[in-house]
KELO-666196 format. One record per residue (C-alpha): residue number from 0; residue in one letter; x, y, z. Coordinates in pm, whole numbers, plus 32768, in hexadecimal, padded with zeros to 4 digits. Layout:
KELO-666196
@i->NUM aa->a x->X y->Y z->Z
...
//
This chain:
KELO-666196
@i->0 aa->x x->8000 y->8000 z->8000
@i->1 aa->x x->80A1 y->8153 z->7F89
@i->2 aa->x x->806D y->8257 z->8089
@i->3 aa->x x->800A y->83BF z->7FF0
@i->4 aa->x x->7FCE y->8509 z->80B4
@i->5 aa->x x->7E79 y->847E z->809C
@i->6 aa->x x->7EC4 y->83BE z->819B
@i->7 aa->x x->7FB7 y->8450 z->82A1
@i->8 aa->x x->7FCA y->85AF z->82DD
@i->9 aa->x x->808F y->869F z->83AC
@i->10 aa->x x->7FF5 y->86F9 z->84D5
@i->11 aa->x x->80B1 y->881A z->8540
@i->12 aa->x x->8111 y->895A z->8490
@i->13 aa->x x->8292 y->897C z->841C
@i->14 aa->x x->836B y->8A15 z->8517
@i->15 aa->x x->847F y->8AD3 z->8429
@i->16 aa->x x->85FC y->8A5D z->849B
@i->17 aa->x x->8582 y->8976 z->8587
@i->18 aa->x x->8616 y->8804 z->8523
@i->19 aa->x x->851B y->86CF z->8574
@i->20 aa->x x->85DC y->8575 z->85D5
@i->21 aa->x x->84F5 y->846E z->8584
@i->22 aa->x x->8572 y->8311 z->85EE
@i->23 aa->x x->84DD y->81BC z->85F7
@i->24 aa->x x->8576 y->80DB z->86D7
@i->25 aa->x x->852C y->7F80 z->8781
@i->26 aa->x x->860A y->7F11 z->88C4
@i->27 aa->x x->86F9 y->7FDC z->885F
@i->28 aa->x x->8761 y->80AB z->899B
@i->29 aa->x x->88D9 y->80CA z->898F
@i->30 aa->x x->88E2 y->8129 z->880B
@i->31 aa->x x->87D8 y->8205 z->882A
@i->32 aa->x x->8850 y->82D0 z->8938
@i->33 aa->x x->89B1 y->82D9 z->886D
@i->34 aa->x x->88F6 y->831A z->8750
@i->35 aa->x x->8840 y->8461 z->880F
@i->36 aa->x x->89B8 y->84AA z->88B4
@i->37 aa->x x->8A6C y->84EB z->8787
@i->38 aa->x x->8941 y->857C z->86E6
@i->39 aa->x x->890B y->8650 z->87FB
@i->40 aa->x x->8AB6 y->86DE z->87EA
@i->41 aa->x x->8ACB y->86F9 z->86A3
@i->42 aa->x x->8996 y->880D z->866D
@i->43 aa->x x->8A06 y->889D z->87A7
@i->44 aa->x x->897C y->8A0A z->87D8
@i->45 aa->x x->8963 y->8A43 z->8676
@i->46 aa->x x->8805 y->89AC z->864F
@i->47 aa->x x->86B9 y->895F z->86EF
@i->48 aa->x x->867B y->87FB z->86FF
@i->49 aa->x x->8522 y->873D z->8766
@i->50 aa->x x->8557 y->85AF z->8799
@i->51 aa->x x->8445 y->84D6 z->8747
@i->52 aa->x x->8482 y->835E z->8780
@i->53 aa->x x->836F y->8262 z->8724
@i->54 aa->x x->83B9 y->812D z->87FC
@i->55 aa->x x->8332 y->7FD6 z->8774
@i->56 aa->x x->82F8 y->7F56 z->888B
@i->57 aa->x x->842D y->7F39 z->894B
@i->58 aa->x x->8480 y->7E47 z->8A71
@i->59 aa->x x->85B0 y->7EEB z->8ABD
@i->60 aa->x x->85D4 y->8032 z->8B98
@i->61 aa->x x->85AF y->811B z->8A75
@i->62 aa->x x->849F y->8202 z->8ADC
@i->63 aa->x x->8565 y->820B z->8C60
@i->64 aa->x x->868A y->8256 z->8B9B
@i->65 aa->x x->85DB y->8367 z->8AC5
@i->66 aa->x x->8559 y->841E z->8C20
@i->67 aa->x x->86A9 y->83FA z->8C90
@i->68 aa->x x->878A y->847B z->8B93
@i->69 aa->x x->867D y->8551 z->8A87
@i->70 aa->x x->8556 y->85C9 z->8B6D
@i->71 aa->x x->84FC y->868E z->8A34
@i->72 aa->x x->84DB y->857E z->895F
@i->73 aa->x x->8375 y->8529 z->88F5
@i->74 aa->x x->8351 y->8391 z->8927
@i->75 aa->x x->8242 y->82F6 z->8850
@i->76 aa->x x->820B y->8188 z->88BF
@i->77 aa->x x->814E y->8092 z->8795
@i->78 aa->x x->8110 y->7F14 z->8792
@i->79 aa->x x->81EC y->7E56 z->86FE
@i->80 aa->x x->8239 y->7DF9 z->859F
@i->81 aa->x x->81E6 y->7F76 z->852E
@i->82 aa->x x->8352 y->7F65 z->846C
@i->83 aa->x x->843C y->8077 z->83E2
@i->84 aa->x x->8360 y->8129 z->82F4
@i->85 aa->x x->8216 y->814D z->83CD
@i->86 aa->x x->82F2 y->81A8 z->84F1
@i->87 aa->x x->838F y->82CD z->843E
@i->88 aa->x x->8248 y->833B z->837F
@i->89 aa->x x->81A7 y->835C z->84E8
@i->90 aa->x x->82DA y->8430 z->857A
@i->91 aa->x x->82FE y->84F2 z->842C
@i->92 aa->x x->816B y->8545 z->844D
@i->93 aa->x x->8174 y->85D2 z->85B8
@i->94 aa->x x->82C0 y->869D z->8571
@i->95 aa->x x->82B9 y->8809 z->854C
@i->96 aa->x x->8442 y->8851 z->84B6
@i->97 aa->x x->8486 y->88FE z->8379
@i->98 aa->x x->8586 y->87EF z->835F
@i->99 aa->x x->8540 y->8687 z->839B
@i->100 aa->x x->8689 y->85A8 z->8416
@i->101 aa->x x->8647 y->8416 z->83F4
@i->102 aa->x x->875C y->8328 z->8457
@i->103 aa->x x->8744 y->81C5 z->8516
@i->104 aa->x x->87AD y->8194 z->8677
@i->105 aa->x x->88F5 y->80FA z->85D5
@i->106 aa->x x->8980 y->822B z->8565
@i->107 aa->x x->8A88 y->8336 z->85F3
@i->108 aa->x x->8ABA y->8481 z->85A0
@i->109 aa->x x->8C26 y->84F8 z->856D
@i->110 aa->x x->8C6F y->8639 z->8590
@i->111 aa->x x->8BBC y->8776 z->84F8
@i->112 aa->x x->8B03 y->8693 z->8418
@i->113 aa->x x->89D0 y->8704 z->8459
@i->114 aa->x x->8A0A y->8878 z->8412
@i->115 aa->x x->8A9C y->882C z->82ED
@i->116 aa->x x->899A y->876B z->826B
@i->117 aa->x x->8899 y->88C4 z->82E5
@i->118 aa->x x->897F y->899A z->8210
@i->119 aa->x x->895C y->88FD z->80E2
@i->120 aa->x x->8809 y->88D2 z->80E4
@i->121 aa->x x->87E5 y->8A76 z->8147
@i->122 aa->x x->88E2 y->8AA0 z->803B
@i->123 aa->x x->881E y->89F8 z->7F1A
@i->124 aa->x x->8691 y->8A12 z->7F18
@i->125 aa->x x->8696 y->8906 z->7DEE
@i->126 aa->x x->873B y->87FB z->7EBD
@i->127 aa->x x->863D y->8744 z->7F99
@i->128 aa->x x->8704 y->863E z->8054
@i->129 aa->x x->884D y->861A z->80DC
@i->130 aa->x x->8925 y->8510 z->8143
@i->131 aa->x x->8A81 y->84CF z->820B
@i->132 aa->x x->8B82 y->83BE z->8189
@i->133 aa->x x->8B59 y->829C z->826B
@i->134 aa->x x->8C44 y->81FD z->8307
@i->135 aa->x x->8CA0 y->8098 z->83B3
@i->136 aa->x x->8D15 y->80B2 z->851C
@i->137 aa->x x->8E86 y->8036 z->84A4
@i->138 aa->x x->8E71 y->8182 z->83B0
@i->139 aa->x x->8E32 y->80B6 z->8264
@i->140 aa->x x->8D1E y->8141 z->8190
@i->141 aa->x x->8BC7 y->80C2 z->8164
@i->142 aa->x x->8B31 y->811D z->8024
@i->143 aa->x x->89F3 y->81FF z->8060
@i->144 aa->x x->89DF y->82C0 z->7F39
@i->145 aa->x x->896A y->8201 z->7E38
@i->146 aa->x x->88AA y->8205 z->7CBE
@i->147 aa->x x->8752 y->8178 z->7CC2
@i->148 aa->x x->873F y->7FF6 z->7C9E
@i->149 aa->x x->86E0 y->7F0D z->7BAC
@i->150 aa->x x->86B5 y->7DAE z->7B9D
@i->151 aa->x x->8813 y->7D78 z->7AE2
@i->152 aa->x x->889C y->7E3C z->7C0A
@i->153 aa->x x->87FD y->7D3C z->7D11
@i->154 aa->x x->8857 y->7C29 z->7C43
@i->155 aa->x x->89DD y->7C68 z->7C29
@i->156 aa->x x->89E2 y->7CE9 z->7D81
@i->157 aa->x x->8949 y->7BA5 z->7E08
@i->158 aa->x x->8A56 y->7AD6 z->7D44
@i->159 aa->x x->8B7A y->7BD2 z->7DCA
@i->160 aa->x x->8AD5 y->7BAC z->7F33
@i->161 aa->x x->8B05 y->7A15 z->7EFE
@i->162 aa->x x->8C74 y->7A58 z->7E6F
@i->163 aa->x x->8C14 y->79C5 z->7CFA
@i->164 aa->x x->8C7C y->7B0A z->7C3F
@i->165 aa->x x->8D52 y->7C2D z->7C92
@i->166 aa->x x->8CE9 y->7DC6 z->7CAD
@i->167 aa->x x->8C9B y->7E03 z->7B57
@i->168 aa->x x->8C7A y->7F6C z->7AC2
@i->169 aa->x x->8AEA y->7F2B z->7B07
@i->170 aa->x x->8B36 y->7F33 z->7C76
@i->171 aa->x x->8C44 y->8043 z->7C7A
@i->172 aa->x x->8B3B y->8117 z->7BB1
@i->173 aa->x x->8A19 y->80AF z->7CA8
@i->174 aa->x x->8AE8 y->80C9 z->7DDF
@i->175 aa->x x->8BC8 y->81E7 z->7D98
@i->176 aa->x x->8CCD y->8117 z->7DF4
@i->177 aa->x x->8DD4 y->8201 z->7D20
@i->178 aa->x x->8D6B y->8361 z->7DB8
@i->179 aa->x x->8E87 y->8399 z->7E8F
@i->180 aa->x x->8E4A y->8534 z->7E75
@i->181 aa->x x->8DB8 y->860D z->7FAC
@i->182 aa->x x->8D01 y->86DE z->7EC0
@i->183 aa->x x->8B80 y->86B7 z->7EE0
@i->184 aa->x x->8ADB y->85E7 z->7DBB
@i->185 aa->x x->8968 y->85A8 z->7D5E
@i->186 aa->x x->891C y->8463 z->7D7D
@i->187 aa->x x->879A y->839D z->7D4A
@i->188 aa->x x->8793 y->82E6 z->7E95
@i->189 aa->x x->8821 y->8315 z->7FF3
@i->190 aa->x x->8800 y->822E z->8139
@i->191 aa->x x->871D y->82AF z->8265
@i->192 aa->x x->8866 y->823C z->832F
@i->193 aa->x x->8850 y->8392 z->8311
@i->194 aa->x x->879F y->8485 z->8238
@i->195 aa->x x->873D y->8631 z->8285
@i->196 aa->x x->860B y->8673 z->81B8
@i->197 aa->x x->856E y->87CA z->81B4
@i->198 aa->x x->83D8 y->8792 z->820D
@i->199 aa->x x->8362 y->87F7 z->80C5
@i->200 aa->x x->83E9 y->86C0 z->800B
@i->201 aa->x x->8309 y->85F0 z->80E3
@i->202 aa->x x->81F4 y->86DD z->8081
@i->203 aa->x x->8222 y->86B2 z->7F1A
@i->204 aa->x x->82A9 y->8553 z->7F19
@i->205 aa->x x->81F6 y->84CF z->803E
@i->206 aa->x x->8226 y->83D6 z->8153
@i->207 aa->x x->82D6 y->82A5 z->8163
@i->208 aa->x x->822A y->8166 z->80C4
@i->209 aa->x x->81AE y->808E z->81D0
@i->210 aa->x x->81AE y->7F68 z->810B
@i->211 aa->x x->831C y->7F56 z->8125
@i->212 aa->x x->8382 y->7EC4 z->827E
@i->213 aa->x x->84F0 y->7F5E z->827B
@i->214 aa->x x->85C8 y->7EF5 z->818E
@i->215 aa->x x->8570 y->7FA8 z->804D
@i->216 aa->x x->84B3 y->80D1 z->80FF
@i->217 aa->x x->85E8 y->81D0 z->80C9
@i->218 aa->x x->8630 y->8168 z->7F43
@i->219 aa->x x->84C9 y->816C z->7F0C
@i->220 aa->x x->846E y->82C2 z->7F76
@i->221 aa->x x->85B0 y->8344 z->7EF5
@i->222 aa->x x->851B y->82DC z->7DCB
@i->223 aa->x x->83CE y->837B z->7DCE
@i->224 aa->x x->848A y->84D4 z->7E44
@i->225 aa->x x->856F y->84CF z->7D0C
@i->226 aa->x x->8426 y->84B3 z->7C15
@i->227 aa->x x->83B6 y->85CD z->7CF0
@i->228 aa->x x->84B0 y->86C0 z->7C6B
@i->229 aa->x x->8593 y->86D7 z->7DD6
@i->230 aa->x x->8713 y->86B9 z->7DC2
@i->231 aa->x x->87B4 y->8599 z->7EAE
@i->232 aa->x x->892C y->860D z->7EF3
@i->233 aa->x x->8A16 y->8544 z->7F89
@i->234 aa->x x->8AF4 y->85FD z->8075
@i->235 aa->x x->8C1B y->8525 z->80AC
@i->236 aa->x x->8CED y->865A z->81B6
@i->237 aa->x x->8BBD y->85F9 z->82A5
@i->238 aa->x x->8BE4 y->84AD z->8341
@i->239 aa->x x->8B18 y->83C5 z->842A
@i->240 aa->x x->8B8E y->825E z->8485
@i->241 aa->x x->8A94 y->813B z->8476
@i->242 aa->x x->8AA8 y->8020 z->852C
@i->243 aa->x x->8A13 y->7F24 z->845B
@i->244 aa->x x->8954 y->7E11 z->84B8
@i->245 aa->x x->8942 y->7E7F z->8627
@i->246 aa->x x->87D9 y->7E90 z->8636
@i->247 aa->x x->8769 y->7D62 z->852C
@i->248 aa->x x->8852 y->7C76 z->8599
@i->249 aa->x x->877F y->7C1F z->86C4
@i->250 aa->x x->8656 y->7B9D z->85DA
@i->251 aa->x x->873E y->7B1F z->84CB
@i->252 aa->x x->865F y->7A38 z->8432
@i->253 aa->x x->84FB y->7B44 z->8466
@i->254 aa->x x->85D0 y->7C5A z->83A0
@i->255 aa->x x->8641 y->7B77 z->82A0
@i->256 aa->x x->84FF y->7B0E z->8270
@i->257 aa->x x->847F y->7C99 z->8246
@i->258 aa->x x->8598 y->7CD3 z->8180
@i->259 aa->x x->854D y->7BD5 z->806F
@i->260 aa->x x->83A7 y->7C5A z->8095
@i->261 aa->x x->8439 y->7D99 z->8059
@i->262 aa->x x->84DF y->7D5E z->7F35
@i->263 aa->x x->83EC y->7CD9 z->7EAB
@i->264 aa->x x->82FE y->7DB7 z->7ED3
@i->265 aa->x x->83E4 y->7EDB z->7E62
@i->266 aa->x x->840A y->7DC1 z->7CE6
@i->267 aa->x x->828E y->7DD1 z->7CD0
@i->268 aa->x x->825A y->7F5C z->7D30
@i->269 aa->x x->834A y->7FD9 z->7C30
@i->270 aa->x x->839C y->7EBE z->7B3C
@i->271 aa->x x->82AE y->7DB1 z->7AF4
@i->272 aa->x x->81D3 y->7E7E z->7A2C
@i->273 aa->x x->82FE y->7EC3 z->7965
@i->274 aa->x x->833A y->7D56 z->7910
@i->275 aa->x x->82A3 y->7C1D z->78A6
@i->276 aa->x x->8225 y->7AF4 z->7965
@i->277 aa->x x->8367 y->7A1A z->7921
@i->278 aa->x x->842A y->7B2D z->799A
@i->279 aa->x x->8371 y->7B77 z->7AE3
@i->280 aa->x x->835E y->79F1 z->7B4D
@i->281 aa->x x->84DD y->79D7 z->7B1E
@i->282 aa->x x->8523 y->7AF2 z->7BFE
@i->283 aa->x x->8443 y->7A5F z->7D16
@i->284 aa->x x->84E7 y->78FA z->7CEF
@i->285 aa->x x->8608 y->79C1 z->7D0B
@i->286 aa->x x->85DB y->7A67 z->7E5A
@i->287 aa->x x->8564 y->7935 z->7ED7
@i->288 aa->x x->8690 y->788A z->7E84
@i->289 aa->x x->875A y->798B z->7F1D
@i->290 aa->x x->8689 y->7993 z->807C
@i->291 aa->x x->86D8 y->781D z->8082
@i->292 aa->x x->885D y->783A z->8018
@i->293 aa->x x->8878 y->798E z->8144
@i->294 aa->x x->87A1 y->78C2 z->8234
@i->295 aa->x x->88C9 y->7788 z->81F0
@i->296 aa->x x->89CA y->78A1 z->81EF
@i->297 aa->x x->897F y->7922 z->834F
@i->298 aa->x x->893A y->77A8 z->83E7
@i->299 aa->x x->8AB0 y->770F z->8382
@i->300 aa->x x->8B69 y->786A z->83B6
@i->301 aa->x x->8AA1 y->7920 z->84C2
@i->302 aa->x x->8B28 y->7A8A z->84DF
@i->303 aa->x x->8A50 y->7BB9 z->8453
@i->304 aa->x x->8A8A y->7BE0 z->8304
@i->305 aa->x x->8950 y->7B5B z->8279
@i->306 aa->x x->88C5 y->7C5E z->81AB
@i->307 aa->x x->88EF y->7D80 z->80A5
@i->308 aa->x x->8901 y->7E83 z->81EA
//
C-alpha cells in the first residue's frame, strides 16, 4: 500500500530553523542514547533540535533511559511489528521542524556533520535531501550514496555477495565505489543511516511507503523524491559512523525474512509492470533461492553478515 499525503498529514505547523529527529527504535537503549549523544554535540548551540523517538515496543529501559538522559524528547510507544517505515511516517507526522533528520539508533554523528549537512541545504533551495558519507566503526567506508537499482544490479550484487563474480563497473557505477573526492555530488538514492530533508520534500513527495517493512524504505522514497524534481546530494566532508547490524542481528532470521518481502515488493512496485510474466517468475525464484542460500550462509558461518546492509 503506497502511502500519499492523503493519508498522513502533518499535524503541526513548521517551526523555521528548528531541526526534527525522528527515530524508530526497538530495544535499542545504548545505541540510541549514543545515537542522541553525538547528535546532540555535533549541532551544539548552533541549532534547535526537537527529538521524537517512536519506540516499538521496547523491553529494554529505553523510555527510563529517555527521562534520564533527553527529558525533552517526545516518546511515542506502538505495538509491535509497526517496522521502519510506519515508525518514521508517525514521528515525521507529529514533527513541527523546517528540517526533518532520520537516522537509526545504529548511527553516530562525527563531528560538525550535522551543520554541514544544514548549510547546504540553506545554501541551495533546489537540493531537497542531504546525506553524510558513512562510515564503518574501523573507518572503512560503507557505500550510501548510490544510483537507483535495477534488477541487473540485484542480480550481480547477489552473485558478488556469494563471491561468484568480482566488482564489476555495474557495481562501481551503482555504489560509487570510485568517488574518492570530498566535493558534494548528486546522487538518486541515499540511506536513512542518515539523511537531512527539508519538510517540503515530504509535502510534495510524501511519506514513507508502509508496505515496505525496512529494507527498501530509504531507496524507495529516494526514488519517488527524484521524479519529484528535488536534488539528493551526497556530502561526503560530513560523516556519521554506522554500526551495522547492531540492531537486526538480534532477529537475524525475522529481518532476513523482511528483507527478502521487501524486495520483493519494491520488484513488483516499480518493475513488474515493466516486464513480462517469464521475467517476473524468475526474479521471485530468484529471491527465494537466495533467502535459502543466506539462511544456509548464516547457519554454517554464524557472524552478522547476512544481508545487503
Amino acid at each position: 500500500m503506497a502511502v500519499s499525503n492523503n493519508d498522513l498529514r502533518f499535524i503541526f505547523k513548521e517551526v523555521k530553523g528548528l531541526i526534527s529527529a525522528c527515530i524508530v527504535t526497538r530495544n535499542s537503549s545504548e545505541s540510541l542514547r549514543r545515537y542522541l549523544t553525538s547528535l546532540m554535540s555535533s549541532v551544539g548551540n548552533s541549532s534547535q533540535v526537537e527529538i521524537i523517538v517512536v519506540d516499538n515496543e521496547s523491553t529494554d529501559n529505553t523510555k527510563d533511559m529517555l527521562e534520564e538522559f533527553f527529558p525533552q524528547a517526545q516518546y511515542i510507544y506502538c505495538q509491535p511489528g509497526i517496522g521502519f517505515s510506519k515508525g518514521i511516517n508517525q514521528a515525521v507526522a507529529v514533527s513541527r521542524g523546517e528540517f526533518i533528520l532520520i537516522a537509526t539508533p545504529s548511527t553516530e554523528i562525527r563531528g560538525d556533520a550535522i551543520p554541514i549537512l544544514l548549510e547546504y541545504l540553506k545554501l541551495y533551495e533546489d537540493v531537497g535531501v542531504v546525506g553524510p558519507k558513512i562510515i564503518n566503526p574501523d573507518g572503512t567506508t560503507q557505500h550510501s550514496s548510490k544510483k537507483m537499482p535495477t534488477p541487473k544490479v540485484a542480480v550481480f550484487h547477489s552473485l558478488y555477495l556469494f563471491g561468484v563474480i568480482q566488482p564489476n563497473k555495474l557495481l562501481d557505477e551503482y555504489f560509487l565505489y570510485d568517488y574518492k573526492s570530498d566535493e558534494p555530488v548528486e546522487v538518486q538514492s541515499l540511506t536513512m543511516s542518515l539523511l537531512l530533508i527539508r519538510r517540503s520534500v515530504f509535502e510534495s513527495a510524501g511519506f514513507l511507503d508502509e508496505g515496505l517493512f525496512v529494507w527498501a524504505s530509504d531507496v524507495d522514497w529516494c526514488y519517488v523524491v527524484e521524479r519529484s524534481g528535488w536534488k539528493q546530494i551526497f556530502v561526503p566532508r560530513a560523516i556519521a559512523v554506522h554500526r551495522r547490524y547492531s540492531v537486526s542481528k538480534k532477529q537475524p532470521y525475522s529481518n532476513l525474512l523482511h528483507y527478502h518481502r521487501d524486495l520483493n515488493f519494491f520488484y513488483k512496485k516499480h518493475f513488474s509492470h515493466k516486464n513480462g510474466p517469464i521475467t517476473n517468475f524468475i526474479w521471485v525464484a530468484m529471491l527465494q533461492v537466495r533467502f535459502v542460500l543466506q539462511i544456509f550462509r548464516y547457519l554454517v558461518r554464524g557472524g552478522k553478515d547476512y544481508s545487503f546492509y
